[in-house]
C-alpha positions as CSV (number, residue, x, y, z in Angstrom):
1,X,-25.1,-65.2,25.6
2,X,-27.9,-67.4,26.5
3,X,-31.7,-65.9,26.0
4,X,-34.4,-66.4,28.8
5,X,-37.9,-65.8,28.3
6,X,-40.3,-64.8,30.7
7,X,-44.0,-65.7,30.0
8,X,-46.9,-62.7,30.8
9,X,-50.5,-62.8,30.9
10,X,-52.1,-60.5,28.3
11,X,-55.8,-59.5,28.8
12,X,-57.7,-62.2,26.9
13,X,-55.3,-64.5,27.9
14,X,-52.8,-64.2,25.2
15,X,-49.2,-64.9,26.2
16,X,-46.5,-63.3,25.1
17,X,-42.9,-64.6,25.9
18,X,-40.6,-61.6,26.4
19,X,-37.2,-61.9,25.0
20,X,-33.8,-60.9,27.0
21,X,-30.0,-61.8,27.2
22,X,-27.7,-62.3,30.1
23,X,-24.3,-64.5,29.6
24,X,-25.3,-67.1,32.3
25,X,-25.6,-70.7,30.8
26,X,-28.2,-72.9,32.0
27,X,-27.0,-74.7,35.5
28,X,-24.8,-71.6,36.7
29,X,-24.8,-71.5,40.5
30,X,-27.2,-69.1,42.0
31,X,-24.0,-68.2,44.5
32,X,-22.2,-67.4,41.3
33,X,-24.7,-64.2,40.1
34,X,-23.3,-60.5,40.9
35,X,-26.5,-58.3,40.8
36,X,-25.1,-55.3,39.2
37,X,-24.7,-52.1,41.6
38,X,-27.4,-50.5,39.2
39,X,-30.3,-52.9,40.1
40,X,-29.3,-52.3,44.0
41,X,-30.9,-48.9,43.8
42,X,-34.4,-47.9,44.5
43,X,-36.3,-44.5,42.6
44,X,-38.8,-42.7,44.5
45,X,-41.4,-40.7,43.3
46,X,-42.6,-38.5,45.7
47,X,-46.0,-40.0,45.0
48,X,-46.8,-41.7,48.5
49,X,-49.4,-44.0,47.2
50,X,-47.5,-45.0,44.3
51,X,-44.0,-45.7,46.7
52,X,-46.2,-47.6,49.4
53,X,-47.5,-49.5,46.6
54,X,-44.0,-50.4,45.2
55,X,-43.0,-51.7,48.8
56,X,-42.2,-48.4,50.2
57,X,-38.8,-47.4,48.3
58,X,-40.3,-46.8,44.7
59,X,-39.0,-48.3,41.3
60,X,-36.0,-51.0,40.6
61,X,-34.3,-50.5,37.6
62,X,-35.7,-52.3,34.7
63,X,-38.9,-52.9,36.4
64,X,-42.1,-52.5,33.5
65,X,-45.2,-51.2,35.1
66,X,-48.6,-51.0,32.8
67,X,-51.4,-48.5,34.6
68,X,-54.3,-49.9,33.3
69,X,-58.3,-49.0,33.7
70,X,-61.2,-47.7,32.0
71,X,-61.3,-44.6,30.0
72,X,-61.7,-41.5,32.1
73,X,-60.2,-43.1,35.1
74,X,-57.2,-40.7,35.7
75,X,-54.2,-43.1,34.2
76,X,-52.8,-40.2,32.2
77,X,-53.6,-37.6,35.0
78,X,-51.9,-40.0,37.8
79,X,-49.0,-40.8,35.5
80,X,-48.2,-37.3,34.6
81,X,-48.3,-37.1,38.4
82,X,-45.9,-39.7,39.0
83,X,-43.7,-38.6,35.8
84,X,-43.3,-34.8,37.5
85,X,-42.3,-36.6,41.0
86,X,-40.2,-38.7,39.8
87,X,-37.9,-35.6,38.0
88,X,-38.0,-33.7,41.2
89,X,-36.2,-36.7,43.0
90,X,-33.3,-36.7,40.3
91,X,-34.9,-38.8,37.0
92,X,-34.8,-37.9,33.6
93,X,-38.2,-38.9,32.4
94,X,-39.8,-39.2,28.6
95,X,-43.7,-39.0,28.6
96,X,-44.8,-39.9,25.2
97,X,-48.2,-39.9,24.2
98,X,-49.9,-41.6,21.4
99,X,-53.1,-40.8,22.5
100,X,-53.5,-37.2,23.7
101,X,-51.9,-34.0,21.7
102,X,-49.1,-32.5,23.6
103,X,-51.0,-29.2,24.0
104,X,-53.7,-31.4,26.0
105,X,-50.9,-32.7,27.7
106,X,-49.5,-28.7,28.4
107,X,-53.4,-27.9,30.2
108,X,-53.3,-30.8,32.3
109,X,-49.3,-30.1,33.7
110,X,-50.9,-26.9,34.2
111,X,-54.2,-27.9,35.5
112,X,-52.5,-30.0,38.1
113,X,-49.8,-27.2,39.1
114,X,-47.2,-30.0,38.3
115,X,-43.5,-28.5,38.5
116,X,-41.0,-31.4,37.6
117,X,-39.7,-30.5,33.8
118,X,-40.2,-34.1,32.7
119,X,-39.7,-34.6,28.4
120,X,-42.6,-35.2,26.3
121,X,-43.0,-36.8,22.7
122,X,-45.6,-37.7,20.6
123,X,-44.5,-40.9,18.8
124,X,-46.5,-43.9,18.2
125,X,-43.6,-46.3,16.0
126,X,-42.5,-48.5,19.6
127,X,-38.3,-48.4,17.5
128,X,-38.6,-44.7,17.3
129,X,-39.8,-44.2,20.6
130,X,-37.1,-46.1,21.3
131,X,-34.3,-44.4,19.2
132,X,-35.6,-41.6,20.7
133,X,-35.1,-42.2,24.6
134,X,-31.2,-44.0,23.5
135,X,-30.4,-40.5,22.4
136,X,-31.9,-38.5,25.5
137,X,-30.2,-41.2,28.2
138,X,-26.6,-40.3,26.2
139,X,-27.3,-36.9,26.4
140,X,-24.6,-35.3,29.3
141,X,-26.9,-33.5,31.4
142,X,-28.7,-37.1,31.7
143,X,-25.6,-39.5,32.2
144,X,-25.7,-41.9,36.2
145,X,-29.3,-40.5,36.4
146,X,-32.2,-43.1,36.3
147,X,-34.0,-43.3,33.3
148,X,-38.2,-43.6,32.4
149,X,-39.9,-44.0,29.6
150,X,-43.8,-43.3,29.9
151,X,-46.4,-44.6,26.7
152,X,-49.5,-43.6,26.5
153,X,-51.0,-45.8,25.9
154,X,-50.2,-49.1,24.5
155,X,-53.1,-49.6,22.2
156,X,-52.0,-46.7,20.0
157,X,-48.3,-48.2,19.0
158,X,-47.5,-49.2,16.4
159,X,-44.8,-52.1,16.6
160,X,-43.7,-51.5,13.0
161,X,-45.1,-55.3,11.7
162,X,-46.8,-54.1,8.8
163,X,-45.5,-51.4,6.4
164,X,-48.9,-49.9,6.2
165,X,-48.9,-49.1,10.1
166,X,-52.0,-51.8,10.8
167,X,-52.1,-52.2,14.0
168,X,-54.1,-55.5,15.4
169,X,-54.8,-57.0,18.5
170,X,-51.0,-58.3,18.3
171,X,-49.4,-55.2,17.9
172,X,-49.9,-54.0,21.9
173,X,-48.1,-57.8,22.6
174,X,-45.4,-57.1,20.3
175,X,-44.7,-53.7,21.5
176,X,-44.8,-54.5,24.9
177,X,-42.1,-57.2,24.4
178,X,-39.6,-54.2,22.3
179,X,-40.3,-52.1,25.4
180,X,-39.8,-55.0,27.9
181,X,-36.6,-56.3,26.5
182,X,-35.0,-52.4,26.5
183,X,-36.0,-51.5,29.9
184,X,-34.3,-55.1,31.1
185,X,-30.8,-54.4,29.1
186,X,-30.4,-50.8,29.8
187,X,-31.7,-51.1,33.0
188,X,-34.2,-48.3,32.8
189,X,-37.7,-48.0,33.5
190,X,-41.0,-48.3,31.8
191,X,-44.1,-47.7,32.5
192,X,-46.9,-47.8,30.0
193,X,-51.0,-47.2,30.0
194,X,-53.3,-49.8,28.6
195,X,-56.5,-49.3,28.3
196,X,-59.1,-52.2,30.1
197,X,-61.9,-53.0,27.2
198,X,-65.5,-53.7,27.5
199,X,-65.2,-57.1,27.8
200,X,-62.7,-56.1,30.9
């Protein structure tokens, strides 16, 4: 298995190189790649604006969308949106919040009249998160059906770096890159918030 890294731009320029396996050697013919069935299909979300943004057809597995803007702009309320669409058109979806307390979470379902039964969590440890949504995907009643995990937002993980649970300007990098690399060998989805600082 050879490992490929992708480099992203990080507000504040910082780079992170994201970290993934797939068993083609450097030099493999581009005639000789299969794209599994799994990456073929397309998730809507019922959300217009969010489809039309995403070329009409919604989500590709393993794609990793961040929702990012100022505080009080309506990322949590638009991706609690998105999350309750996206379970009404056949996904299992895991909303975790770091941010918000699940009852806040509750009002704002209800506020919004939202009825897709998407999963909630309230996690902030990025491996647990991710423990987590392994077990939900493997449940029975979730098996062949496409897969999201929603953060809330990135700034409040904690990638599990320090034993004290410090969390520094690397920590959102390094969590992003855990979340990146299981959305791209599960072939899920992830979409996560991150919040656009003063300095933009």
């Amino acid at each position: 298995m050879e490992s490929s890294t992708t480099p992203t731009t990080l507000p504040g320029n910082h780079k992170m190189r994201l970290k993934f396996s797939d068993s083609f050697a450097t030099g493999t013919s581009i005639k000789d790649i299969k794209v599994p069935a799994e990456l073929l299909l397309r998730h809507r979300t019922g959300v217009e604006w969010i489809d039309e943004g995403l070329g009409g057809e919604g989500f590709t597995p393993s794609m990793v969308t961040m929702f990012t803007g100022e505080p009080g702009a309506g990322k949590t309320t638009a991706l609690l949106t998105v999350a309750s669409g996206l379970v009404e058109n056949g996904a299992t979806v895991l909303f975790n919040t770091a941010e918000e307390s699940l009852f806040q979470v509750k009002r704002t379902v209800d506020r919004l009249g939202l009825r897709g039964n998407f999963l909630v969590g309230g996690e902030t440890n990025v491996d647990e998160i991710l423990k987590a949504a392994d077990k939900i995907r493997k449940r029975p009643e979730n098996k062949g059906k496409p897969f999201f995990l929603m953060v809330d937002s990135l700034q409040c993980l904690d990638d599990g770096n320090f034993s004290t649970g410090r969390i520094t300007s690397a920590t959102a990098e390094r969590s992003l890159e855990k979340l990146t690399t299981w959305a791209k060998e599960n072939f899920t989805n992830v979409i996560a918030i991150g919040q656009v600082t003063k300095g933009g």
